[in-house]
TORKOL-4160 file (C-alpha; in steps of 0.2 Angstrom, whole numbers, padded with zeros to 4 digits, m for minus):
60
<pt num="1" X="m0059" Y="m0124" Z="m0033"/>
<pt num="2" X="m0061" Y="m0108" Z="m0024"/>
<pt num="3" X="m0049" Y="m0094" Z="m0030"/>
<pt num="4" X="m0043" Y="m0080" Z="m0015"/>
<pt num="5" X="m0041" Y="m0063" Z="m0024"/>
<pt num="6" X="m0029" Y="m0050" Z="m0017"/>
<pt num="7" X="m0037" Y="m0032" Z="m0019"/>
<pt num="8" X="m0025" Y="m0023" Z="m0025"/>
<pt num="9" X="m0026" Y="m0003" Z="m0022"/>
<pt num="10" X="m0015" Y="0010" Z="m0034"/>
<pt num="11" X="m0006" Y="0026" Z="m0028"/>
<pt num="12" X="m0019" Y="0040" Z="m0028"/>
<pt num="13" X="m0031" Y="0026" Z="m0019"/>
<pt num="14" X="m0018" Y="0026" Z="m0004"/>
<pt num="15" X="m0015" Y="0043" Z="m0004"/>
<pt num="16" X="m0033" Y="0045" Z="m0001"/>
<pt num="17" X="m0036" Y="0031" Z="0011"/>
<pt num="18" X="m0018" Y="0038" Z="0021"/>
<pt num="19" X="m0024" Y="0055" Z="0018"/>
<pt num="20" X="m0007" Y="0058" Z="0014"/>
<pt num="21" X="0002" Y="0065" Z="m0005"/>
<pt num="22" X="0010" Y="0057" Z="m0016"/>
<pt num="23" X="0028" Y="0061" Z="m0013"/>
<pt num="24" X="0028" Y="0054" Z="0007"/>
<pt num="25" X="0017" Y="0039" Z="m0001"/>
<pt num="26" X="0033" Y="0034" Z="m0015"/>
<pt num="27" X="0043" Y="0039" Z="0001"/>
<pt num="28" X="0033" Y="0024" Z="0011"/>
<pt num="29" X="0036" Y="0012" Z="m0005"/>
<pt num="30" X="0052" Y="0016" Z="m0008"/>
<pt num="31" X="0058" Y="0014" Z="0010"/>
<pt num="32" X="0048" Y="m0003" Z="0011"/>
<pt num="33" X="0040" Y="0002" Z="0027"/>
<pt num="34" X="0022" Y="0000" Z="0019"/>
<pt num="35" X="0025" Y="m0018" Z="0007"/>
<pt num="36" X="0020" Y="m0016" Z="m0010"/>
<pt num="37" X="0028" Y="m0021" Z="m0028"/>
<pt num="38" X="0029" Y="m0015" Z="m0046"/>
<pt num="39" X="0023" Y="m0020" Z="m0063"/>
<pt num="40" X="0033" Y="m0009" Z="m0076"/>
<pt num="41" X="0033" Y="0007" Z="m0069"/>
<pt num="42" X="0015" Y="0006" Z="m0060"/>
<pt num="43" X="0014" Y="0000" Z="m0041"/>
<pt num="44" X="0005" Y="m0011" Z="m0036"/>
<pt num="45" X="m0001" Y="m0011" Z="m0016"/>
<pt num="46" X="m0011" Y="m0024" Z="m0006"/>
<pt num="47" X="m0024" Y="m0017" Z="0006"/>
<pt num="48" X="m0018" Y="m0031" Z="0020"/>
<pt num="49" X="m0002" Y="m0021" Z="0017"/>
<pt num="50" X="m0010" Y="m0007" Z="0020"/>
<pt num="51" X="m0020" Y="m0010" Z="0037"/>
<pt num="52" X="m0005" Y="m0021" Z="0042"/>
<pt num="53" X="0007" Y="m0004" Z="0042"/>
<pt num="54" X="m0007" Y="0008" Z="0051"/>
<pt num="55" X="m0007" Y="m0007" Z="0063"/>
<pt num="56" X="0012" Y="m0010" Z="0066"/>
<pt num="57" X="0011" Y="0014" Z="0068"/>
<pt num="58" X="m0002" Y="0016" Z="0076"/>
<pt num="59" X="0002" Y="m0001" Z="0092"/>
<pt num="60" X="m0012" Y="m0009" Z="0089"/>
C-alpha cells in the first residue's frame, strides 16, 4: 500500500518562504485566507496550501 504524506511547513518556515513576519502570517491563519490547522498551540500549514494562496493572489 502506498502512503501519500502531506509536508507539513511551521510558522518561521512560511514567514521565510512569504518573505513576510510573523504578525501578517498569524494574520493570514487567523483570517483563514491562507488554510492551515492547529495542534495545541503550534500550527500546522501544508505547502499545497501554501502555493494554492500565492496562486488564488497572484491570478494565476
Amino acid at each position: 500500500m502506498q502512503s501519500e504524506y502531506i509536508e507539513l511547513i511551521t510558522i518561521d518556515e512560511l514567514c521565510e518562504f512569504l518573505m513576510i513576519g510573523r504578525t501578517t502570517a498569524y494574520k493570514l491563519l487567523q483570517s483563514h485566507e491562507l488554510k492551515a490547522f492547529k495542534i495545541g498551540k503550534v500550527w500546522k500549514i501544508s505547502k499545497a496550501s501554501v502555493e494554492e494562496y500565492i496562486k488564488i493572489r497572484s491570478n494565476l
